[in-house]
C-alpha positions as CSV (number, residue, x, y, z in Angstrom):
1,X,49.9,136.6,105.6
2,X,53.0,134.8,104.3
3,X,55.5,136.0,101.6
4,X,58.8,135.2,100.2
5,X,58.9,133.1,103.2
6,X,58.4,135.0,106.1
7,X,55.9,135.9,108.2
8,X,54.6,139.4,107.8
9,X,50.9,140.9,109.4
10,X,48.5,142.7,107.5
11,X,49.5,146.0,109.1
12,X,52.6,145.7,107.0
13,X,50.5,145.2,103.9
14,X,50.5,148.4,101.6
15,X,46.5,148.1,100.8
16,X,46.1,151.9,99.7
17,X,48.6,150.8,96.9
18,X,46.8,148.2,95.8
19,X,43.8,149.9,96.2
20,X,45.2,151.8,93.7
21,X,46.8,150.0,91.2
22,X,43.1,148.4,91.1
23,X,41.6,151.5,89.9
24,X,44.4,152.2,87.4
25,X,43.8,149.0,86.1
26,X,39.5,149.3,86.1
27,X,39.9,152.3,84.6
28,X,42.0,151.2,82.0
29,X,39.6,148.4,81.1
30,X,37.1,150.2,81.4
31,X,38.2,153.1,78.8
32,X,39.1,149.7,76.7
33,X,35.6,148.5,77.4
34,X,36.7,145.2,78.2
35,X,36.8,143.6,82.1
36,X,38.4,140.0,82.6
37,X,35.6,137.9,84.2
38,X,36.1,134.9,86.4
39,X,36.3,131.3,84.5
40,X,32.7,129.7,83.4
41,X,30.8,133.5,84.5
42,X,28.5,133.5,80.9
43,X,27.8,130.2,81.3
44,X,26.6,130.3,84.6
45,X,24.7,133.8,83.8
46,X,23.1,132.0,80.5
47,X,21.9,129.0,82.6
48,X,20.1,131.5,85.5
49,X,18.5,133.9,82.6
50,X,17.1,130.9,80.9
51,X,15.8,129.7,83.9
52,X,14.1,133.1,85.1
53,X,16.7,132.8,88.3
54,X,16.9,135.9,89.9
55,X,20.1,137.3,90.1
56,X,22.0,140.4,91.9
57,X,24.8,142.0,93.0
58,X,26.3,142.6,95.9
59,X,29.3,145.1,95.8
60,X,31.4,147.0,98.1
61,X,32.4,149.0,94.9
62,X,30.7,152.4,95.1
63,X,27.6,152.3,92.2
64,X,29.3,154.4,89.6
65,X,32.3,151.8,89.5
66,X,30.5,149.0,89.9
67,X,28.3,149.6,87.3
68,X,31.1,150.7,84.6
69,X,32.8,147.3,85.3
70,X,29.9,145.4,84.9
71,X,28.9,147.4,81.7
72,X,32.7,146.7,80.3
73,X,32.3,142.9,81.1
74,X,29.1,143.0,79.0
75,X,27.2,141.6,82.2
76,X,25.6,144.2,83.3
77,X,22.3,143.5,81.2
78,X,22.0,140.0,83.4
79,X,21.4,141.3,86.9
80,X,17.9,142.1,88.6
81,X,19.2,144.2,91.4
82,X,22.8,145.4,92.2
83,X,23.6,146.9,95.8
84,X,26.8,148.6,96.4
85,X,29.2,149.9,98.8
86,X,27.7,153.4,99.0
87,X,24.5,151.9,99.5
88,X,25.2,150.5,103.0
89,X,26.5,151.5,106.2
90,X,28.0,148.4,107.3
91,X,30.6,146.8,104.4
92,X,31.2,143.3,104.2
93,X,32.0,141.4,106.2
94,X,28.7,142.4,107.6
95,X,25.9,141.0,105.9
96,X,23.8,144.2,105.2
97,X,24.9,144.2,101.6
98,X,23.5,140.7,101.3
99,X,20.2,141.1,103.6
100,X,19.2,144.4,101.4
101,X,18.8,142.3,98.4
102,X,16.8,139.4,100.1
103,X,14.2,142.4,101.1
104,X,14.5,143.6,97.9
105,X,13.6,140.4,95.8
106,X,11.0,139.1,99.1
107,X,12.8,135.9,99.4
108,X,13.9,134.0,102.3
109,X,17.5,133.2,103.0
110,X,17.2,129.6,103.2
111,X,16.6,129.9,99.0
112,X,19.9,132.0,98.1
113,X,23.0,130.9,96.8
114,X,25.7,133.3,97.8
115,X,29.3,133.1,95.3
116,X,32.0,134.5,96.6
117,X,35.9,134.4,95.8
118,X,37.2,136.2,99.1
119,X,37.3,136.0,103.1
120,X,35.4,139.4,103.5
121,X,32.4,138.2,101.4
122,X,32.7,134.7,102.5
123,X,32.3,136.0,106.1
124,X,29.5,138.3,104.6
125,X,27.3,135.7,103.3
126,X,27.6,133.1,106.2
127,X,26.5,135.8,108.8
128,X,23.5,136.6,106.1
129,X,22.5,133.0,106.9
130,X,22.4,131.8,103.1
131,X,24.4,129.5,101.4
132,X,27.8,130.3,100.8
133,X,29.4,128.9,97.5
134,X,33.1,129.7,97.0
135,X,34.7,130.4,93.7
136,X,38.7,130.8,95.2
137,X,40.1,133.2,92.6
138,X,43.2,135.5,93.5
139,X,41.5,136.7,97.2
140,X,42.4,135.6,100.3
141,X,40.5,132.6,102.0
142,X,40.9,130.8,105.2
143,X,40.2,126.8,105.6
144,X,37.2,127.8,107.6
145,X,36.0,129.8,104.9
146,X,36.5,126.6,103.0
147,X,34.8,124.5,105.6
148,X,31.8,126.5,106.6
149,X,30.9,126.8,102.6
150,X,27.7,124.9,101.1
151,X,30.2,123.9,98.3
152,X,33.6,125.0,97.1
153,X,34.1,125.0,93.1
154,X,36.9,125.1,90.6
155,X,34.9,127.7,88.3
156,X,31.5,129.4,88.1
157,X,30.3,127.1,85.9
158,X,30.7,124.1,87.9
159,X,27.3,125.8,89.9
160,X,25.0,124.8,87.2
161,X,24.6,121.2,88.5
162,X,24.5,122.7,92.0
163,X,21.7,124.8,90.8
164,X,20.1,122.1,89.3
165,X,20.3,119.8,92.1
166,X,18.9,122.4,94.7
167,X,16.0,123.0,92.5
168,X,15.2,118.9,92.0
169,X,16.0,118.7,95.4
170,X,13.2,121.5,96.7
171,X,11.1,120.9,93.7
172,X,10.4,117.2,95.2
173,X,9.5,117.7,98.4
């Protein structure tokens, strides 16, 4: 971990703070009823509802959290499944999180796009096996994270012409 220059190792980094100040700042939007969402997020959500894509969740927010945030980002409505932190015994980057909603929805790994904007989860989906499509954001990511990815995008709704190249793409054969 680098900052203002010098090196520093995550030991030294104050992550109950942050922890924190996260919740403050959830709550806060969440009393507000209003959660900032990642760049091109409706878009993509539109494209996968009209396409009868199914779609889920996989948090390692505990449920009552989770759901409040997606609720005050007025996303909530789009998901099919949601599985959260308090729901599994292993958190990312194990892939439990992620293997509970293949069983769920029946599907086979090979057909899942994973999006994630951070190491843990990035780690999380590879070890699942699916496809890992990164959305970097303000989370930490490594180049391998960035290597080992099935596609690395600017903003969520650059994955509507992945989407609808992987569907052409097993659709033809």
């Amino acid at each position: 971990c680098w900052t203002n220059d010098k090196e520093t190792t995550f030991e030294d980094f104050p992550i109950e703070k942050v922890r924190k100040r996260i919740g403050e700042l959830n709550k806060i939007y969440i009393e507000k009823g209003y959660m900032p969402t990642m760049k091109g997020l409706i878009e993509l959500l539109d494209y996968l509802k009209a396409n009868n894509i199914k779609m889920a969740v996989g948090t390692s927010t505990h449920r009552d959290q989770a759901i409040a945030c997606l609720k005050a980002a007025h996303i909530y409505e789009y998901f099919d499944n949601i599985i959260c932190g308090d729901e599994v015994t292993k958190s990312k980057p194990d892939p439990q999180i992620y293997t509970k909603s293949y069983e769920y929805f029946g599907i086979d790994k090979e057909n899942v796009l994973i999006f994630e904007d951070g190491h843990n989860g990035a780690r999380s989906a590879i070890a699942s096996g699916a496809r890992l499509v990164l959305v970097p954001d303000l989370a930490f990511l490594t180049d391998e994270d960035k290597k080992e990815a099935f596609a690395v995008l600017n903003n969520l709704a650059e994955a509507i012409d992945i989407i609808k190249e992987e569907n052409e793409r097993t659709t033809s054969v």
